[in-house]
C-alpha atoms as an extended CHARMM CRD file, in Angstrom:
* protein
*
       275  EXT
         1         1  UNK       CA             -0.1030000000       21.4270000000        5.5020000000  PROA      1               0.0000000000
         2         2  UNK       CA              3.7110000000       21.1060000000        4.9780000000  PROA      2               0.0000000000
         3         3  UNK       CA              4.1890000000       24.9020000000        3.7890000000  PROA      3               0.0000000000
         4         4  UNK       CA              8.0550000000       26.0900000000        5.2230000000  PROA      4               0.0000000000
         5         5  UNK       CA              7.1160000000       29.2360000000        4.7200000000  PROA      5               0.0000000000
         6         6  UNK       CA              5.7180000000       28.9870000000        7.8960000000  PROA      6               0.0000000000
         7         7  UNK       CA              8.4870000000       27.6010000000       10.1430000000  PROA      7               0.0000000000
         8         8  UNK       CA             10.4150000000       24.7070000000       10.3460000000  PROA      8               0.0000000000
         9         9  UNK       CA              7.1050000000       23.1640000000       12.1670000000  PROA      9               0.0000000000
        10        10  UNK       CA              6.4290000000       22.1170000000        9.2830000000  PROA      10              0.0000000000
        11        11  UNK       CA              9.1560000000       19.9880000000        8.5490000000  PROA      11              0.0000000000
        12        12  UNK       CA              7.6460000000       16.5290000000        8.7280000000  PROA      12              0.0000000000
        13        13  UNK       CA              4.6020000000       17.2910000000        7.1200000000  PROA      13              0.0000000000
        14        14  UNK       CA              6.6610000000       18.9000000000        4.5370000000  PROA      14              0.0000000000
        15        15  UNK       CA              8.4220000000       15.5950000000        4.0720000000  PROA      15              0.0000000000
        16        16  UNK       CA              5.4100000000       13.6330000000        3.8260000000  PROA      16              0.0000000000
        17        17  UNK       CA              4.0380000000       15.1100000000        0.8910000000  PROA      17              0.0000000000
        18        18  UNK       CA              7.5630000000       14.6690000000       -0.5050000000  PROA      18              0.0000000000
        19        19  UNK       CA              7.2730000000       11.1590000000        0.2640000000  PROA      19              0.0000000000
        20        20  UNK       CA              4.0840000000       10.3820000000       -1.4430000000  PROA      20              0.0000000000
        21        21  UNK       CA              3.6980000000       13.3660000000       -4.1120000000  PROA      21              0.0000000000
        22        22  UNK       CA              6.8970000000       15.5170000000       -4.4230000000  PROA      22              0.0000000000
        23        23  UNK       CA              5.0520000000       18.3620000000       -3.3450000000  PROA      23              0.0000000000
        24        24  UNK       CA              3.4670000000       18.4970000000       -6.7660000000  PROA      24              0.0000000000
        25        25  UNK       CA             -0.3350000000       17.9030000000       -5.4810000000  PROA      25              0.0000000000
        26        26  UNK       CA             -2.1430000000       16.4190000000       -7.3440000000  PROA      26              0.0000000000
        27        27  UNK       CA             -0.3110000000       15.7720000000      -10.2130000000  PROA      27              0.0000000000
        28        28  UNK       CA              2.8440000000       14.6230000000       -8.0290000000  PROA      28              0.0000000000
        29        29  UNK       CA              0.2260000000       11.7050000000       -6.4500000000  PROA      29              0.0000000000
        30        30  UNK       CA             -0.1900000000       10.3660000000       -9.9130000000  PROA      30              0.0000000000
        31        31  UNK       CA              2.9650000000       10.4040000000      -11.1860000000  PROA      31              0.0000000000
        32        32  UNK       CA              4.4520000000        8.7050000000       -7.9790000000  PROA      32              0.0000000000
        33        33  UNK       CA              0.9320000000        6.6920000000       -8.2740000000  PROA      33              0.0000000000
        34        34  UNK       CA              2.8190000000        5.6850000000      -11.9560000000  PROA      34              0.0000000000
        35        35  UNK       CA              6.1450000000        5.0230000000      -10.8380000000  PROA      35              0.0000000000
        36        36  UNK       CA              4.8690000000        2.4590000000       -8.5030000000  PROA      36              0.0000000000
        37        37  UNK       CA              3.3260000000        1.0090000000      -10.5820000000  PROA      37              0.0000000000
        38        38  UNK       CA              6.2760000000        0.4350000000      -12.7130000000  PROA      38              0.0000000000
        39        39  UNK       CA              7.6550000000       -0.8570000000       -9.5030000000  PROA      39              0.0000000000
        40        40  UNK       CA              5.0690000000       -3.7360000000       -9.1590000000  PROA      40              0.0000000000
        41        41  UNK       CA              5.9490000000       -4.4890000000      -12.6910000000  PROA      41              0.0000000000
        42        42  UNK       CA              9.9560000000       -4.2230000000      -12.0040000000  PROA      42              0.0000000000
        43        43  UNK       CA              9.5870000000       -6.9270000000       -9.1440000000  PROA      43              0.0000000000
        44        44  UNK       CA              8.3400000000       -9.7470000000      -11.6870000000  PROA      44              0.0000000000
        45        45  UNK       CA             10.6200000000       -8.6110000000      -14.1420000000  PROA      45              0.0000000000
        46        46  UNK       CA             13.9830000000       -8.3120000000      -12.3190000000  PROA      46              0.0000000000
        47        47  UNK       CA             12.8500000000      -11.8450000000      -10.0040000000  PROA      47              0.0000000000
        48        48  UNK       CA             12.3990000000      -13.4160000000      -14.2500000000  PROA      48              0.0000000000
        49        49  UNK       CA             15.5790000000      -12.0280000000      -14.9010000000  PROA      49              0.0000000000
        50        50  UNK       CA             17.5490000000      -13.9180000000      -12.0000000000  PROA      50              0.0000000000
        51        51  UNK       CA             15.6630000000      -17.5660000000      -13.0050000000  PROA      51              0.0000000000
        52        52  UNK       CA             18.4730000000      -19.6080000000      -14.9270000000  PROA      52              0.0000000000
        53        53  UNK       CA             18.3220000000      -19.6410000000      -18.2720000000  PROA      53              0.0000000000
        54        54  UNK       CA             17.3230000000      -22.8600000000      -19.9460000000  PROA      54              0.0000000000
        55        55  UNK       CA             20.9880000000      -25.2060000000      -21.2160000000  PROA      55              0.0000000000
        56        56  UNK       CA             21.2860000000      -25.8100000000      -24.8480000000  PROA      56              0.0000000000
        57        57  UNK       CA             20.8180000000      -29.4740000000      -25.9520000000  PROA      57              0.0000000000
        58        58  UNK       CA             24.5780000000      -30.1820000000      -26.2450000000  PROA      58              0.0000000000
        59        59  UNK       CA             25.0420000000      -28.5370000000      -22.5890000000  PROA      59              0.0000000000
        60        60  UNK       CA             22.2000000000      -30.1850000000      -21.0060000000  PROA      60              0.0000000000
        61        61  UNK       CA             23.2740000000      -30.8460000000      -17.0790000000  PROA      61              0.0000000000
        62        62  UNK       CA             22.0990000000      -33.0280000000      -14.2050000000  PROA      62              0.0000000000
        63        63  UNK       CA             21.7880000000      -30.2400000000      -11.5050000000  PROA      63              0.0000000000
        64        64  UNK       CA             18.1460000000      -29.1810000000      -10.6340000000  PROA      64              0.0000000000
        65        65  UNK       CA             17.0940000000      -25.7770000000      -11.8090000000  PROA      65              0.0000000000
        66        66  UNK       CA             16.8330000000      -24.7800000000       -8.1340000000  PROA      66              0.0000000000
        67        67  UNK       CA             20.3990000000      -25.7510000000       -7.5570000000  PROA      67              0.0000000000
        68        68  UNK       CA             21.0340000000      -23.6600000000      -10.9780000000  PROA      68              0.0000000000
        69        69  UNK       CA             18.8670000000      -20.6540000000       -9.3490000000  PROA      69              0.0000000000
        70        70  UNK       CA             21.0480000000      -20.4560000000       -6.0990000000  PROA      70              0.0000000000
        71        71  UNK       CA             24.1790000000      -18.5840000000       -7.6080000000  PROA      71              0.0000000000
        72        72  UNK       CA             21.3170000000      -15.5410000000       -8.2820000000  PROA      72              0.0000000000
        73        73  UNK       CA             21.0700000000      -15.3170000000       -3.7060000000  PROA      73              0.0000000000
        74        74  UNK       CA             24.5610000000      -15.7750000000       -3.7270000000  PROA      74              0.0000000000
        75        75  UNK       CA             27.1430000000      -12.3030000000       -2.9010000000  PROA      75              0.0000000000
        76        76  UNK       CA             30.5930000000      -12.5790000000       -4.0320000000  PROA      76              0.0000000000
        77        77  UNK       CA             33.2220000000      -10.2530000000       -2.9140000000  PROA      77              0.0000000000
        78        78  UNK       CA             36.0480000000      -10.4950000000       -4.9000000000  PROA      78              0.0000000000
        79        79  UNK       CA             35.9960000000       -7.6860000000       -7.5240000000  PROA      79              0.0000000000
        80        80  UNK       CA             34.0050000000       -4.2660000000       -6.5360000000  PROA      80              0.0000000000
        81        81  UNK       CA             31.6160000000       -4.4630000000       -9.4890000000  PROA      81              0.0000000000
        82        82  UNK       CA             30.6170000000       -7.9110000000       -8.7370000000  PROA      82              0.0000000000
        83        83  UNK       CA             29.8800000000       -7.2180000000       -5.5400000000  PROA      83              0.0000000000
        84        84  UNK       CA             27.7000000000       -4.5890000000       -6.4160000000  PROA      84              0.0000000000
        85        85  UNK       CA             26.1650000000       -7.1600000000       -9.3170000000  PROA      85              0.0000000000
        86        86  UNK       CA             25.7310000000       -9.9600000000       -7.0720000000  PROA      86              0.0000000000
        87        87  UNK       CA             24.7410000000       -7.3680000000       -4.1860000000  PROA      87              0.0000000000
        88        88  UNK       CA             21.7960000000       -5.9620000000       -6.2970000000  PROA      88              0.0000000000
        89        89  UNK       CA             20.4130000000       -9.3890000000       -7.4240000000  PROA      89              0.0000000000
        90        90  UNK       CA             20.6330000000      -11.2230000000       -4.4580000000  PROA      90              0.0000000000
        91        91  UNK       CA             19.4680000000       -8.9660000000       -2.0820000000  PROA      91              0.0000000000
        92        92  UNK       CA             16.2680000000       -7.9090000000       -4.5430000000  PROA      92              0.0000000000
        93        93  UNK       CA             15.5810000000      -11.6370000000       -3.9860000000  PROA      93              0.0000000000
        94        94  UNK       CA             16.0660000000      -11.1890000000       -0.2420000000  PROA      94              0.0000000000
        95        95  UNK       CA             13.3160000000       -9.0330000000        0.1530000000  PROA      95              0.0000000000
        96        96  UNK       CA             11.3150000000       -9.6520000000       -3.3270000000  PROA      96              0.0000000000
        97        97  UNK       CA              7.9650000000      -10.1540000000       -1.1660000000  PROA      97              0.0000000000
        98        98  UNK       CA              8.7030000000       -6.8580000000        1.0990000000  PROA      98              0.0000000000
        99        99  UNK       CA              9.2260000000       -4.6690000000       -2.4670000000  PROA      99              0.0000000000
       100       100  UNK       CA              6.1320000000       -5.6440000000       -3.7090000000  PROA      100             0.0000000000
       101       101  UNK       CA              3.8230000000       -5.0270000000       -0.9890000000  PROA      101             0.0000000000
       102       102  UNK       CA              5.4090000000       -1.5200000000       -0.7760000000  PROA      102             0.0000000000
       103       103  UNK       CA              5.1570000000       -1.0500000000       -4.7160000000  PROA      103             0.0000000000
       104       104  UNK       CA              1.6360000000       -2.1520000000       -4.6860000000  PROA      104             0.0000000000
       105       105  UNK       CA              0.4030000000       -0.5150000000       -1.7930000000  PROA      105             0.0000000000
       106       106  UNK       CA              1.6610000000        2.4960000000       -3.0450000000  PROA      106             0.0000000000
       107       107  UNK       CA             -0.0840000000        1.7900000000       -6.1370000000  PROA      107             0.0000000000
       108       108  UNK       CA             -3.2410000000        2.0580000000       -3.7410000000  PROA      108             0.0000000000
       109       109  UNK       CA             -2.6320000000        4.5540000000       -2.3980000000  PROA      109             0.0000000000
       110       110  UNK       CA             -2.1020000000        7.1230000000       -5.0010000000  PROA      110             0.0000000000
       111       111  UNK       CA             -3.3820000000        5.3480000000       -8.2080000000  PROA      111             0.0000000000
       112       112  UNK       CA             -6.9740000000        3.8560000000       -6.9000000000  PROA      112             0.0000000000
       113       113  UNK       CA             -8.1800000000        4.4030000000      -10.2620000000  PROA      113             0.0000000000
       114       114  UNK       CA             -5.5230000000        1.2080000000      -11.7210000000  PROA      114             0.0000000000
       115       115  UNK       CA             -5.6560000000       -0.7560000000       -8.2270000000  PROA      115             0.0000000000
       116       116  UNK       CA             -9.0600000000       -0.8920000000       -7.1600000000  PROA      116             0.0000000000
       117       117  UNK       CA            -10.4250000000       -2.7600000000      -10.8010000000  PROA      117             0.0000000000
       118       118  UNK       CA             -6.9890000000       -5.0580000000      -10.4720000000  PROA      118             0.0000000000
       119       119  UNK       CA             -7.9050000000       -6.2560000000       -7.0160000000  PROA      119             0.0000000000
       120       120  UNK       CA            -11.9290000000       -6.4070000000       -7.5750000000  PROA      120             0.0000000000
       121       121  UNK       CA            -11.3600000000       -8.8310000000      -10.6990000000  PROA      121             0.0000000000
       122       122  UNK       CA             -8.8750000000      -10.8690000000       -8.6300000000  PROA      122             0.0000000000
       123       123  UNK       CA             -9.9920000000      -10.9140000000       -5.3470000000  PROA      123             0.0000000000
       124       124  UNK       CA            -12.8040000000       -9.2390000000       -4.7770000000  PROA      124             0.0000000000
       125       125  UNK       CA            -12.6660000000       -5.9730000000       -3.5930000000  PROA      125             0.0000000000
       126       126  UNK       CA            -15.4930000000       -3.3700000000       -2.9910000000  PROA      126             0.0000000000
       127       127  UNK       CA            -14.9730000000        0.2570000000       -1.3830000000  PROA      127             0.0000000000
       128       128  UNK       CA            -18.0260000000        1.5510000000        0.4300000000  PROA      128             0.0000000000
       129       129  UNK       CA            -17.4430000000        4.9800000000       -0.5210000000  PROA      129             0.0000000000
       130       130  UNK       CA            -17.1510000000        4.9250000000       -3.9890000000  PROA      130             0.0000000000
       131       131  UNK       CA            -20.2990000000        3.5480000000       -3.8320000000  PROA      131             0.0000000000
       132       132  UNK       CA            -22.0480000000        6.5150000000       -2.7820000000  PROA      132             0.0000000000
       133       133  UNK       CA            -23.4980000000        9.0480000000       -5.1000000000  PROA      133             0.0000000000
       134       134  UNK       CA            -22.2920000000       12.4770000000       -4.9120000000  PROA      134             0.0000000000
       135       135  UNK       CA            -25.4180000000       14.8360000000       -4.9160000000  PROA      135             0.0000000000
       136       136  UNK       CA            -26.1340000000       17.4490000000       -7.1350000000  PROA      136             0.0000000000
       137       137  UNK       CA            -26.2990000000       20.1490000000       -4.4810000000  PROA      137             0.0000000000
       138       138  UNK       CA            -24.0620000000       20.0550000000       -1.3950000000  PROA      138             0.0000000000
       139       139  UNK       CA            -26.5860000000       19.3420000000        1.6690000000  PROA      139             0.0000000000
       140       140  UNK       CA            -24.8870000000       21.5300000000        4.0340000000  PROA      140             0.0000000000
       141       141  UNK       CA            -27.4800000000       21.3910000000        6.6530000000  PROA      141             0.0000000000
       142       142  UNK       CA            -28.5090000000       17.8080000000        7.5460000000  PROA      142             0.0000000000
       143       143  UNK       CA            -31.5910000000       17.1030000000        9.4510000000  PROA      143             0.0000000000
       144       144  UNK       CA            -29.9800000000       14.2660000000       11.8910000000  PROA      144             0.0000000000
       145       145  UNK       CA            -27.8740000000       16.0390000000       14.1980000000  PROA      145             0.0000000000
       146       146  UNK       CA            -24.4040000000       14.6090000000       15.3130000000  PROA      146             0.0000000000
       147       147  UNK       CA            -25.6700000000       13.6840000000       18.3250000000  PROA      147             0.0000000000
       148       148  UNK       CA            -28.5500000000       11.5570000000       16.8160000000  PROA      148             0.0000000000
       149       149  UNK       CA            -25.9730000000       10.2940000000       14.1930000000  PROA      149             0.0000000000
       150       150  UNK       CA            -23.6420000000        8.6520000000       16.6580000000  PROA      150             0.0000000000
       151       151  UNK       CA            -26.6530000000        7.2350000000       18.4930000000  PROA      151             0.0000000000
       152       152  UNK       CA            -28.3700000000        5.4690000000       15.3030000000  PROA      152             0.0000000000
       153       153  UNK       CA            -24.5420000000        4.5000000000       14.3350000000  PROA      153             0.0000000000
       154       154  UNK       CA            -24.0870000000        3.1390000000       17.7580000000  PROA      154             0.0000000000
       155       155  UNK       CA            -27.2660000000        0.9860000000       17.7240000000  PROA      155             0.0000000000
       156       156  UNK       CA            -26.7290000000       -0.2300000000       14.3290000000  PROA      156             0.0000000000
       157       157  UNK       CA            -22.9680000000       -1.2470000000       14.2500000000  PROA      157             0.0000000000
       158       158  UNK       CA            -23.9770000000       -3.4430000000       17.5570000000  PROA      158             0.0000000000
       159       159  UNK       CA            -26.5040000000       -5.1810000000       15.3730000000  PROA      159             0.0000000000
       160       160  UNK       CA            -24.2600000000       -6.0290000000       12.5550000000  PROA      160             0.0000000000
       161       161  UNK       CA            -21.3430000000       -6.8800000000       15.1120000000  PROA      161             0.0000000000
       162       162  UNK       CA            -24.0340000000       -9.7300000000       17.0940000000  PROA      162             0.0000000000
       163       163  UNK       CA            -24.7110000000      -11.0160000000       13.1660000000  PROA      163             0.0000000000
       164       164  UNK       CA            -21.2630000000      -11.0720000000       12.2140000000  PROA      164             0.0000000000
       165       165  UNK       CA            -19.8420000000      -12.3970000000       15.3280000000  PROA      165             0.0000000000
       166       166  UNK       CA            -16.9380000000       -9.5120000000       15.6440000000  PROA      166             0.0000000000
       167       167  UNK       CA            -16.2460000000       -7.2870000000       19.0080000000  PROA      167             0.0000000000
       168       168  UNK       CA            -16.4730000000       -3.3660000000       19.0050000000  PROA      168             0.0000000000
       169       169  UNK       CA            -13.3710000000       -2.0780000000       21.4400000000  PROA      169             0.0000000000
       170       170  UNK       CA            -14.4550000000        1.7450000000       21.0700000000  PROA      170             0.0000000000
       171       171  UNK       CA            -15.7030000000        4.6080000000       18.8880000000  PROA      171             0.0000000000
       172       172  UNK       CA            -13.1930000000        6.3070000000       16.7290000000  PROA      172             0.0000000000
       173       173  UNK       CA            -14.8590000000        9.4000000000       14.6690000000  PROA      173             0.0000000000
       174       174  UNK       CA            -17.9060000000       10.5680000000       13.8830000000  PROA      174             0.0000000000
       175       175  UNK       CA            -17.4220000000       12.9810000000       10.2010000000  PROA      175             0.0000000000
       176       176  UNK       CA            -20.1510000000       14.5260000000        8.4940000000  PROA      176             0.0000000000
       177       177  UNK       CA            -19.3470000000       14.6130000000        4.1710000000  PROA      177             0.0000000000
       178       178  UNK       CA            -21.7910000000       16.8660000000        2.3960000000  PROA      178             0.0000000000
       179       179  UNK       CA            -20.8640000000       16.1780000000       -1.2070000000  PROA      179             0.0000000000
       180       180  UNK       CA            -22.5290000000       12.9640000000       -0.2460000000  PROA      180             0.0000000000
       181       181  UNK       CA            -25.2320000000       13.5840000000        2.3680000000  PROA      181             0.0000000000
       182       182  UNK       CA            -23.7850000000       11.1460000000        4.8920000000  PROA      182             0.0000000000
       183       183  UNK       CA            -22.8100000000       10.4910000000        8.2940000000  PROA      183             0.0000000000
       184       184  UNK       CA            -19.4720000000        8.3370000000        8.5060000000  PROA      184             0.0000000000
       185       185  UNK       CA            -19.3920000000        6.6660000000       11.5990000000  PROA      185             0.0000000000
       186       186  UNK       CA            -15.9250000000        4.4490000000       12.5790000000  PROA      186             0.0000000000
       187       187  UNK       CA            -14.9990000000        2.2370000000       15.4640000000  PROA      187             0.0000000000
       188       188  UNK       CA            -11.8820000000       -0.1320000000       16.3130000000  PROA      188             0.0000000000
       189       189  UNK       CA            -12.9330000000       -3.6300000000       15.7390000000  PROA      189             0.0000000000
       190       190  UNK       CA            -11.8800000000       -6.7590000000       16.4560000000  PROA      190             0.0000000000
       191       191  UNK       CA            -12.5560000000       -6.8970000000       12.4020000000  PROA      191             0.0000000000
       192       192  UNK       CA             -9.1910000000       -4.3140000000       12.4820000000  PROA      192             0.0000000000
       193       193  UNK       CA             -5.8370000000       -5.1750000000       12.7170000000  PROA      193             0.0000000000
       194       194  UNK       CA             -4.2520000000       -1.9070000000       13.8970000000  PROA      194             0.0000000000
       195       195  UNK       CA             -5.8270000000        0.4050000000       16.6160000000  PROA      195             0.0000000000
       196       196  UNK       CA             -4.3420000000        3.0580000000       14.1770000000  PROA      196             0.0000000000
       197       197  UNK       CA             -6.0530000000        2.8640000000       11.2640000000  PROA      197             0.0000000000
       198       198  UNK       CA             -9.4400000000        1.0870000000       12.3500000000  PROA      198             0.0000000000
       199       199  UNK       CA            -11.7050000000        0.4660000000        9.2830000000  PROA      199             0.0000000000
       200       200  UNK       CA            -14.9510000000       -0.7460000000       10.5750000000  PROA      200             0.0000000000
       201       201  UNK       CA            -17.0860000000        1.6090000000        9.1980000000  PROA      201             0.0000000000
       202       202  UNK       CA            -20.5800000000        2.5260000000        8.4560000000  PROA      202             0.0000000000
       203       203  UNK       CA            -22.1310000000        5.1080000000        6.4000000000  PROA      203             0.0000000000
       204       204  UNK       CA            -25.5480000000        6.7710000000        7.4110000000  PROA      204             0.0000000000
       205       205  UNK       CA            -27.9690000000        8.9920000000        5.6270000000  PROA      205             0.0000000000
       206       206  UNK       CA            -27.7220000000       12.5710000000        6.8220000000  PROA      206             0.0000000000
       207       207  UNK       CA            -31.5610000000       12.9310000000        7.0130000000  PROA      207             0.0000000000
       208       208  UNK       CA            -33.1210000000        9.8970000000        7.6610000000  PROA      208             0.0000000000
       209       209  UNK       CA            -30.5120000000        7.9070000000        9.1220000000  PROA      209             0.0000000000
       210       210  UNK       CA            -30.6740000000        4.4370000000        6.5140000000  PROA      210             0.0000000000
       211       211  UNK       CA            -27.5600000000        2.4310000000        7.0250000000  PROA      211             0.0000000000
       212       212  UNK       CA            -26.1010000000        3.1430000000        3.2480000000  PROA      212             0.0000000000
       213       213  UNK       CA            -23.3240000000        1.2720000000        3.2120000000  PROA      213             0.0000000000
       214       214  UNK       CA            -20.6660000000       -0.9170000000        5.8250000000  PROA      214             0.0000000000
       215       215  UNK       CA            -17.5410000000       -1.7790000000        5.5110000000  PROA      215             0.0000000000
       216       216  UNK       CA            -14.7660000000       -4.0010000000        7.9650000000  PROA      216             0.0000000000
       217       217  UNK       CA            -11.1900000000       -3.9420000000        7.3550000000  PROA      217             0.0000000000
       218       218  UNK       CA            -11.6700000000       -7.6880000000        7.2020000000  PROA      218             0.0000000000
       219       219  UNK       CA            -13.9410000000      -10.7080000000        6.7590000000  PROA      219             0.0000000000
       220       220  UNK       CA            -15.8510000000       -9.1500000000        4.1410000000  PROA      220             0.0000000000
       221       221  UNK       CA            -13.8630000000       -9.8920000000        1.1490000000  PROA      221             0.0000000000
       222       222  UNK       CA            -10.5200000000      -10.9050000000       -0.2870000000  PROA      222             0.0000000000
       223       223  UNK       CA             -9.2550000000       -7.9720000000       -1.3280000000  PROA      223             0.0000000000
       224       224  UNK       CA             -9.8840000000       -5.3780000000        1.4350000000  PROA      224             0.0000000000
       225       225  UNK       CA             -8.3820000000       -7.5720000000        3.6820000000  PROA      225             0.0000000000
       226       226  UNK       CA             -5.1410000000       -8.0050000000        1.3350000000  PROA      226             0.0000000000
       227       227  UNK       CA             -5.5740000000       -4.1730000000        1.0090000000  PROA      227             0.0000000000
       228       228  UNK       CA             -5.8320000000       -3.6090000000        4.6440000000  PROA      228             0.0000000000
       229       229  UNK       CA             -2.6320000000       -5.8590000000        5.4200000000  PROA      229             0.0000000000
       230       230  UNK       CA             -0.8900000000       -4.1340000000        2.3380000000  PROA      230             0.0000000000
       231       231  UNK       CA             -1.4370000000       -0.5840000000        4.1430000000  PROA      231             0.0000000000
       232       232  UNK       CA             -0.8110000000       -1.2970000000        7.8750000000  PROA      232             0.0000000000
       233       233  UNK       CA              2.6100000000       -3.3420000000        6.4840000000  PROA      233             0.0000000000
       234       234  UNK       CA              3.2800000000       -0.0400000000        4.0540000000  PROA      234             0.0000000000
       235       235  UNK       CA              2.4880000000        2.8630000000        6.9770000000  PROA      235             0.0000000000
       236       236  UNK       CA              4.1870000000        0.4340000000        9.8050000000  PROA      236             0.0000000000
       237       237  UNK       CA              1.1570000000       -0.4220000000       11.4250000000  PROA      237             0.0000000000
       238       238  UNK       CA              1.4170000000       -3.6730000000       12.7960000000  PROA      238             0.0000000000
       239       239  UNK       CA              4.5370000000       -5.2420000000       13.8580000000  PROA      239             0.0000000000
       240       240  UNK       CA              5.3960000000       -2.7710000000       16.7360000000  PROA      240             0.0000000000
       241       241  UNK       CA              9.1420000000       -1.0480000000       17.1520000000  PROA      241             0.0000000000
       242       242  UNK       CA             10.8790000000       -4.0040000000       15.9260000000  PROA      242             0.0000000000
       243       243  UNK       CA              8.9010000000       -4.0700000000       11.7920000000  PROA      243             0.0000000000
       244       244  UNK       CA              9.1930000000       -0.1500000000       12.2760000000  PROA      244             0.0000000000
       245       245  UNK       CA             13.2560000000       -0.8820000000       12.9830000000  PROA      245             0.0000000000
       246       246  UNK       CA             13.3110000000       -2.8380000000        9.9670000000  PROA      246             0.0000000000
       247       247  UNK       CA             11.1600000000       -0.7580000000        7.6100000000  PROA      247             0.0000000000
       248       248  UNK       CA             13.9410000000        2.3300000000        8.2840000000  PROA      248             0.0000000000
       249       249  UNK       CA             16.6150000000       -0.6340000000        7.5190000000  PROA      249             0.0000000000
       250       250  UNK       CA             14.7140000000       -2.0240000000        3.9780000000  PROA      250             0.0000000000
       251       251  UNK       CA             14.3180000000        1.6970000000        3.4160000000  PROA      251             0.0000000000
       252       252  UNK       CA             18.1290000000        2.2140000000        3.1330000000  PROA      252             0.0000000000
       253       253  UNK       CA             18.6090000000       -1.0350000000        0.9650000000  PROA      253             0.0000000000
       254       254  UNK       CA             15.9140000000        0.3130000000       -1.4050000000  PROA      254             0.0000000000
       255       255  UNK       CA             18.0260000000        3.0840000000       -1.9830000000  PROA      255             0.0000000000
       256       256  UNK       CA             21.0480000000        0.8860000000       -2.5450000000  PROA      256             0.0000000000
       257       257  UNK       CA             19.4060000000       -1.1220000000       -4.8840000000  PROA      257             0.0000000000
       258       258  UNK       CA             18.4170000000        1.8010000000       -7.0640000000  PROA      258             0.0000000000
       259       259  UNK       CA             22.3460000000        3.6660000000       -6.9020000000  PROA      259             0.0000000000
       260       260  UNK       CA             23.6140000000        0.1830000000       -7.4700000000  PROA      260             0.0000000000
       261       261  UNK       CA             21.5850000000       -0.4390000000      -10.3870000000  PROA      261             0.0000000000
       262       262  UNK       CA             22.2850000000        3.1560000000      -12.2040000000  PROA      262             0.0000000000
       263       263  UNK       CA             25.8470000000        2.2590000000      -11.5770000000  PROA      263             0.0000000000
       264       264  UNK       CA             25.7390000000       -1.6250000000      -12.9130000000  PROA      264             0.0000000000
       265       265  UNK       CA             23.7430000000       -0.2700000000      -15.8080000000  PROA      265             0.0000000000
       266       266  UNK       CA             25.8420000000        2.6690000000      -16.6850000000  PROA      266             0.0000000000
       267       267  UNK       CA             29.3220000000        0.0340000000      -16.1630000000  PROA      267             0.0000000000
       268       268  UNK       CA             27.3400000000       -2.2950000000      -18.8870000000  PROA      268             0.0000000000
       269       269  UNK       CA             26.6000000000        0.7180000000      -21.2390000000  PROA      269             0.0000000000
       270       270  UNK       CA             29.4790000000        1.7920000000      -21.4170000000  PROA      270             0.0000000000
       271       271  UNK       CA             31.4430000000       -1.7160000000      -22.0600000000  PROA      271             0.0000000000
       272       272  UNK       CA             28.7890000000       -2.2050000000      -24.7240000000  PROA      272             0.0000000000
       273       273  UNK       CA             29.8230000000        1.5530000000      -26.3050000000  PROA      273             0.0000000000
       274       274  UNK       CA             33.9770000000        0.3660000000      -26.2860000000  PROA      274             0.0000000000
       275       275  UNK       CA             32.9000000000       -2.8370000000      -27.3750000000  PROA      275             0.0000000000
């Protein structure tokens, strides 16, 4: 669970609830949850900010405003601080598309409650679990044993794959939620796009065994299978050694970006303040 207390074992887990919450729980998701956010926002705002302005009437020129735009993906190296400048912009616009689907898909993943209405009035998006209704009581003990779960899961997720025309490679788990009263039952698909997080999933009544809800990672609509692509390119899912390589690269650039900008920002403040 990440607690150093106990040992140094707990190292990595340690640093992945630093990644994603600061080790504040709950209240560290949603403010990392609110930070990208302002991320997503940041990438429209600082690509608007590198567009070339529009020429007065008396300066009115022949170039294109793409030929206009290219200084803004251009580095120069003569002076340190424009270096930096130049550094910051052009590489932001290097890798504009890569900081978004890391901003938004970290949106997802810690602030559902802004992300999931965003990409269901855009593109369609429904989650099978939120769906289902939380019962009153806990029903601890269901009548269909996990046994009988996995068979009635087995014989219905073959039905729905010969309808939908998709291939079932092999099981993946079998979980029991109580809150809800339901079997979840969750095999790799050829609906999937990573063996790693498989998402064909179907969601069974814990005492009579109706198919509740199902869910694919893809092919059912727009936005889970944005979402899914969003999250296998976010946890390094797809891609193999050579995305993961350059994930730990982009990593280290993000960090430039944001120690270049304090320092371009703090350079401007203060010329402003001798000004």
């Amino acid at each position: 669970d990440g607690n150093l207390s106990q040992g140094s074992i707990n190292a990595m887990p340690f640093s992945y609830r630093l990644h994603y919450s600061l080790a504040l729980g709950r209240v560290g998701v949603i403010l990392m949850g609110i930070v990208a956010l302002l991320w997503t926002v940041d990438c429209f705002v600082g690509a608007y900010l590198t567009t070339p302005r529009r020429p007065r009437a008396e300066a009115r020129t022949s170039r294109s405003w793409w030929v206009r735009w290219k200084p803004a993906w251009l580095i120069k190296t003569t002076q340190l601080f424009s270096f930096a400048f130049t550094w910051h912009r052009a590489s932001g616009l290097w890798l504009w598309g890569l900081l978004l689907v890391f901003a938004w898909s970290a949106v997802g993943l810690n602030l559902s409650e802004v992300y999931n209405p965003l990409m269901r009035a855009t593109l369609g998006y429904e989650d099978a679990y939120e769906k289902l209704e939380v019962l009153d009581e806990p029903r601890l003990d269901p009548e269909l044993s996990y046994i009988d779960a996995r068979t009635i899961g087995r014989d219905r997720l073959n039905t729905l794959a010969a309808e939908g025309e998709f291939e079932i490679f092999r099981e993946h788990t079998l979980s029991y939620d109580s809150a809800r009263g339901v079997y979840r039952y969750r095999v790799y698909s050829s609906r999937d796009i990573s063996s790693r997080y498989p998402n064909t999933t179907l969601f069974l009544d814990g005492d009579s065994g109706e198919l509740l809800q199902f869910e694919t990672a893809t092919g059912q609509f727009a936005g889970n299978t944005v979402t899914t692509w969003l999250f296998a390119l976010h946890f390094g899912a797809v891609g193999g050694r050579l995305y993961q390589s350059a994930v730990s690269v982009f990593g280290l650039v993000v960090c430039g970006l944001g120690v270049s900008g304090v320092w371009i920002w703090w350079r401007k403040r203060r010329k402003r303040r001798c000004a």
